[in-house]
C-alpha positions in Angstrom: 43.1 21.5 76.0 46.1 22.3 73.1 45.8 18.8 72.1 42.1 18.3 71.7 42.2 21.5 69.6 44.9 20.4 67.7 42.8 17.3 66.8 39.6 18.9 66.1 41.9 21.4 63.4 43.1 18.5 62.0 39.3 17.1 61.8 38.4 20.0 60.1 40.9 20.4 57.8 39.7 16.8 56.5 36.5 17.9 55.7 35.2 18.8 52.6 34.0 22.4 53.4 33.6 23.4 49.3 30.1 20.9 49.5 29.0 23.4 52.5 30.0 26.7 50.0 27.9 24.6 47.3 24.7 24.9 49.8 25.7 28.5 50.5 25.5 29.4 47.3 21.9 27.9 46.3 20.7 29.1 49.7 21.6 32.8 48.3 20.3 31.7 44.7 17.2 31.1 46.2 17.3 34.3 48.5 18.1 36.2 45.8 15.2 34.8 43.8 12.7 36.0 46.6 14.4 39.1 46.5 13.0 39.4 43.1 9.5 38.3 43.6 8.6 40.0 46.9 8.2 43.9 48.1 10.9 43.3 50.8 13.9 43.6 49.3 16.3 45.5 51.7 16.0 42.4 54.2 16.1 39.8 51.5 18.7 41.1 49.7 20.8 41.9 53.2 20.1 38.1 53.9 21.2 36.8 50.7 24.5 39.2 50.9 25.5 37.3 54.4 24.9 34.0 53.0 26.8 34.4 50.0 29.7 36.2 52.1 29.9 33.3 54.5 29.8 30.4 51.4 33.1 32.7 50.1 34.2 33.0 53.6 33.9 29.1 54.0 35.4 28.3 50.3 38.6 30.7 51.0 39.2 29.2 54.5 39.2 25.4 52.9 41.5 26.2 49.8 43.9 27.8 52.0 43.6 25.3 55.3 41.7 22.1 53.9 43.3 19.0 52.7 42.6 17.4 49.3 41.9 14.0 49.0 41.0 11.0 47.1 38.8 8.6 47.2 39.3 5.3 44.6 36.0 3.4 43.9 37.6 2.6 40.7 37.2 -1.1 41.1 41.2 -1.2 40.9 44.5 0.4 42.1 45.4 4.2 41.0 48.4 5.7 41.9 48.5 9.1 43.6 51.1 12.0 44.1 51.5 13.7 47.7 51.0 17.2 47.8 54.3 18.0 49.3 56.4 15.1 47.2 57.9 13.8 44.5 57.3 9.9 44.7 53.8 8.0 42.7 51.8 6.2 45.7 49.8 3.5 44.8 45.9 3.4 45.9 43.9 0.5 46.3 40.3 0.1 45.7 37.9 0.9 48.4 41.1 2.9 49.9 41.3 7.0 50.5 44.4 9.2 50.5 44.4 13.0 52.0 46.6 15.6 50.9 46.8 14.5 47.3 47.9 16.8 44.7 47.4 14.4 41.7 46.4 11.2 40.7 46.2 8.9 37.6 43.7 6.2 36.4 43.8 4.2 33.5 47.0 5.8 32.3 45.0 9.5 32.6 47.1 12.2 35.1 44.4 14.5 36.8 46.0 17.5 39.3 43.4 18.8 42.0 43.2 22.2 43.1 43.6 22.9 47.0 41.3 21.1 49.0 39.4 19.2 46.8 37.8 16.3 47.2 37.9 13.7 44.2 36.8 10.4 43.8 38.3 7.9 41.2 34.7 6.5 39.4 34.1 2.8 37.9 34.9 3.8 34.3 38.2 5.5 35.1 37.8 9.4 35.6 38.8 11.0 38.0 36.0 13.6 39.6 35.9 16.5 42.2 32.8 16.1 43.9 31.4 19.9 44.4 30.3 22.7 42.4 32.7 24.8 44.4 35.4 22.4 44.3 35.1 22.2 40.6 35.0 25.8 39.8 38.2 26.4 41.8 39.4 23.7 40.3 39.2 25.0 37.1 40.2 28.5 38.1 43.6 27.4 39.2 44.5 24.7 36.6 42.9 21.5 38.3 41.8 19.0 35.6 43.5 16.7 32.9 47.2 17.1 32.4 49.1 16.0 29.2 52.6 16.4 30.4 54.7 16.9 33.8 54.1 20.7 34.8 57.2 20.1 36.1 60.0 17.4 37.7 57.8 16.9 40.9 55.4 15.6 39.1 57.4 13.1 36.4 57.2 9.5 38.4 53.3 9.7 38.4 53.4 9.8 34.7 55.7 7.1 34.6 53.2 5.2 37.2 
């Protein structure tokens, strides 16, 4: 019983629980927009407020739990950084990598935000694939780095 939980955390933890927030939230856009329109607002808007409390819910419980990863469809090999190391990993193409904290393609450095799922595209960037995921992103740093933030991350410039 211990172990089959054990795997099904682990299962979760790999999936990409921001793109579920990203439905949450348009779910409560759109309840929020009938709220408007019709005469019932107390249940609409009491709907909406769940919704949008569980999306949160949902995004806080993946950026502290979920595991980031990359996927290359770049056509040709990337190299990545582990979340918890120092080393540059190289990537093939076609290949995935969980618990990624950076990555660089075409001689471009990218750092993810906690739990985000990226995926290295055909021209070279390096995307994270929800609205959620992005925004976070964003919010704690993610995106395009110029130099080493610091020593951990010095051998995947040097990649």
């Amino acid at each position: 019983m211990e172990e089959k939980l054990k795997e099904t955390m682990n299962w979760l933890k790999k999936q990409n629980l921001y793109a579920v927030s990203d439905v949450m939230a348009v779910i409560t856009l759109l309840l929020l927009i009938a709220f408007v329109a019709s005469g019932k607002k107390k249940e609409i808007l009491f709907s909406a407020g769940i919704v949008g409390c569980a999306g949160v819910l949902t995004a806080g419980i993946h950026g502290m739990f979920g595991k980031s990863k990359i996927e290359n469809e770049s056509g040709e090999t990337i190299c990545t950084k582990g979340e918890e190391d120092c080393d540059a990993t190289e990537l093939s193409a076609g290949d995935s990598r969980y618990d990624v904290d950076g990555a660089k393609s075409r001689g471009t450095v990218y750092k993810f935000g906690n739990g985000c799922h990226a995926v290295a595209r055909k021209d070279g960037t390096v995307k994270v694939k929800s609205i959620t995921g992005k925004c976070l992103n964003w919010i704690f740093d993610g995106g395009v780095l110029t130099s080493p933030p610091d020593y951990s991350w010095q051998k995947l410039f040097d990649c």
